[in-house]
SEZALUM-963890 format. One line per 4 residues: number of its first residue (from 1); their letters; for each residue x, y, z of C-alpha. Coordinates in Angstrom, 2 decimals, decimal comma. Layout:
// SEZALUM-963890
NUM) a) X:Y:Z  ...
***
This chain:
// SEZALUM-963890
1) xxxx) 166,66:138,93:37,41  169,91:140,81:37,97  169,60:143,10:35,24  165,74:143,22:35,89
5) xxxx) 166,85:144,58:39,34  169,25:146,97:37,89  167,38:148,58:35,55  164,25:149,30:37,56
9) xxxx) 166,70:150,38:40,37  168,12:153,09:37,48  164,64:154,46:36,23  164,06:154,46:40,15
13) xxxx) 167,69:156,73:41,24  166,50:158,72:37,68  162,79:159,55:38,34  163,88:160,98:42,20
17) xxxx) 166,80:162,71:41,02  164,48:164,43:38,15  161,56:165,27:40,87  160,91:167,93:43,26
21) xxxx) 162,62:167,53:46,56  159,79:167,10:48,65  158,92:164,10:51,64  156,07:161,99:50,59
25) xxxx) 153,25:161,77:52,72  153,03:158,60:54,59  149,51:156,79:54,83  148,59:156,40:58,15
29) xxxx) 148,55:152,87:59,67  145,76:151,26:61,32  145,38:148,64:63,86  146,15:146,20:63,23
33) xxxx) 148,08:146,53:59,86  145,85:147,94:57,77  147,07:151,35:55,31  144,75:153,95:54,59
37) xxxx) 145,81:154,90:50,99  144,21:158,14:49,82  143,30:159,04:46,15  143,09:163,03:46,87
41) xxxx) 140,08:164,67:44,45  141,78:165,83:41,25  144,26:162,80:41,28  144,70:159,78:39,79
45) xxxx) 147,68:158,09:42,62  146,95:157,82:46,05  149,41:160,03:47,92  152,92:159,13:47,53
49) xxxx) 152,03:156,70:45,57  153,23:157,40:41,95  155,39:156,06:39,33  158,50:156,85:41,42
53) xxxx) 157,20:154,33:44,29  158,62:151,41:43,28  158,96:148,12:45,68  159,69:144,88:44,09
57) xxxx) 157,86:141,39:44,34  158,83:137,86:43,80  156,26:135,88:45,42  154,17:132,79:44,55
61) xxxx) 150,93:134,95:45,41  149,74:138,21:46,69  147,17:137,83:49,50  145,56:141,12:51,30
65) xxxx) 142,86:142,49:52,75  140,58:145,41:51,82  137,58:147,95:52,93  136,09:150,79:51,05
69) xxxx) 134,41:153,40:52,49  131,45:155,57:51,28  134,06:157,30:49,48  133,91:154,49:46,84
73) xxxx) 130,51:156,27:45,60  131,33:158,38:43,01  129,69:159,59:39,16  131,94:160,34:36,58
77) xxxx) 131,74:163,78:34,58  131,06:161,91:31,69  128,35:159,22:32,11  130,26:156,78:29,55
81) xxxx) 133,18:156,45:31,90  130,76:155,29:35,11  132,01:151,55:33,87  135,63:152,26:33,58
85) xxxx) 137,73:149,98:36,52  140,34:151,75:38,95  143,15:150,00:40,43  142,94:148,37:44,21
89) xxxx) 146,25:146,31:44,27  148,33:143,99:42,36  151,77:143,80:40,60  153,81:143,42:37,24
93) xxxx) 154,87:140,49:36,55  157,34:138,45:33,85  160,22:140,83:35,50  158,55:143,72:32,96
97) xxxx) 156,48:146,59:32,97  153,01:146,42:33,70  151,75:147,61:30,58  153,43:144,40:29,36
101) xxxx) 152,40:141,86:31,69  150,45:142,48:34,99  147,71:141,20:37,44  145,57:143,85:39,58
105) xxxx) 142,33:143,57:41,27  140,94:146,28:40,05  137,12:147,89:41,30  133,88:150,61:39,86
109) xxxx) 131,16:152,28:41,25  128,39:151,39:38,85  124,83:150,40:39,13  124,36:151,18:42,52
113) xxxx) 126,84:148,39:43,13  130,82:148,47:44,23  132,47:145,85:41,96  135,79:143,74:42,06
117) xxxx) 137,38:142,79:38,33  140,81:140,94:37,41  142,52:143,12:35,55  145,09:141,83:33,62
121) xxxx) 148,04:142,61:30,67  149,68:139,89:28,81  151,93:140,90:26,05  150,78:144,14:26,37
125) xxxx) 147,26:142,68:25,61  144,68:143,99:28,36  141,73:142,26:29,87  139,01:142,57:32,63
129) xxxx) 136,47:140,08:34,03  133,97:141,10:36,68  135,01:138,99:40,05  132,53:139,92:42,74
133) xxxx) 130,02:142,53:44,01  131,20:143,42:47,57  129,55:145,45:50,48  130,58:148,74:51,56
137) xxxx) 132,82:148,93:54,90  133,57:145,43:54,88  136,76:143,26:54,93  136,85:141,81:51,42
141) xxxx) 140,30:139,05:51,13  141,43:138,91:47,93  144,37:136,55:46,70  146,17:136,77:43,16
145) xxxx) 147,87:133,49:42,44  149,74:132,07:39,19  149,10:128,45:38,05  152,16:128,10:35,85
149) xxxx) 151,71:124,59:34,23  147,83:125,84:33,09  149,13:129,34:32,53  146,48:131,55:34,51
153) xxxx) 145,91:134,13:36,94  143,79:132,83:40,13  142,04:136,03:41,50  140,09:134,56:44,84
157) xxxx) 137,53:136,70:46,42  136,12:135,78:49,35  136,65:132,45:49,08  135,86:132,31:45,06
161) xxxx) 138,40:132,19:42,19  138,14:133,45:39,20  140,73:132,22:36,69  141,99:133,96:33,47
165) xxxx) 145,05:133,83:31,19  149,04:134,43:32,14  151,26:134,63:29,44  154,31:135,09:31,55
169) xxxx) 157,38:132,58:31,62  158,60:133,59:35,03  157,40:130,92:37,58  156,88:132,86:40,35
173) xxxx) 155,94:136,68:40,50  158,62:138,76:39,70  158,16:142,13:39,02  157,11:145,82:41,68
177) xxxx) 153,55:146,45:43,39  150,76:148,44:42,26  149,17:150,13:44,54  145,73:152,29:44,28
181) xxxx) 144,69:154,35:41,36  141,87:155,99:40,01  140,94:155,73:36,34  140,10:154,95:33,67
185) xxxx) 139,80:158,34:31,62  138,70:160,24:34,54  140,32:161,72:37,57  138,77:161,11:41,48
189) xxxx) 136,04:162,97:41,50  136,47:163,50:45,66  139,23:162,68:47,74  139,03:158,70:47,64
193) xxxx) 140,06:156,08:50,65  140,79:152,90:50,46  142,00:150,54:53,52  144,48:147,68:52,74
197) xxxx) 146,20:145,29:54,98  148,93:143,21:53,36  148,83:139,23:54,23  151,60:136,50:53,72
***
């Protein structure tokens, strides 16, 4: 964990020291707790939230809270990507990156329908399971669990888990948050918002 710690916190002192000096927008907060992340139109991060935002996990779960907009509508330029699934939230996990092992909840546009998937990478291995259809502009609570001695994810939405395959040996969380993204081949179409409140 020590060296897991150390290294991240190099790439971390590394990527700043390499960028632009520049603040980072901060999303603005809503009552109660809830963070309006933005995807701005050309973009796949929501502002100021790129590779260099890094903020580590070790956790049993991660529980939060989320509401799209009518900004979830979109079409893609190209009609094939309409099914590709952007990022809401999640994490890496097995203390690696998370094009090595990771769980996200991730979400489309598609069908006249806004969609919830797990999205998951183990050994560098990616997979996606459709979770949930979910209403526009309302709460939707979404948990992302581990069950070590069956070795799964538990995505719950609403109330309803979905399980699929962890390969991970850590047994707990342990890796950094991943926050919004848009993609999939494609960039956002139109600036993008997405509210997220953070639970225990």
């Amino acid at each position: 964990m020590q060296k897991f710690t150390c290294l991240l916190f190099s790439i971390v002192i590394l990527q700043l020291s390499c960028s632009k000096s520049s603040t980072p927008t901060i999303p603005q907060v809503n009552p109660p707790s809830f963070i309006t992340y933005t995807i701005p139109q050309g973009n796949h991060y929501a502002t100021g939230f790129d590779s260099t935002h890094i903020e580590f996990i070790a956790a049993p779960h991660q529980h939060f809270k989320a509401i799209f907009d009518s900004s979830a509508i979109y079409s893609t330029v190209d009609s094939a990507n309409q099914q590709d699934v952007n990022k809401l939230f999640g994490f890496s996990d097995n203390q690696a990156s998370h094009h090595a092992f990771s769980a996200r909840v991730g979400w489309s546009w598609s069908n006249n329908a806004l969609k919830l998937f797990g999205y998951t990478y183990n050994d560098s291995i990616r997979a996606i399971q459709q979770l949930a259809i979910v209403p526009i502009g309302q709460e939707v609570d979404c948990n992302i669990g581990i069950d070590t001695l069956r070795k799964l994810y538990l995505f719950t939405v609403n109330g309803t888990t979905t399980s699929m395959p962890r390969t991970a040996k850590t047994t707990s969380i342990i890796g950094y948050k991943l926050y919004p993204y848009f993609g999939g081949n494609e960039v956002a179409p139109h600036n993008i918002t997405i509210k997220v409140e953070e639970l225990p």
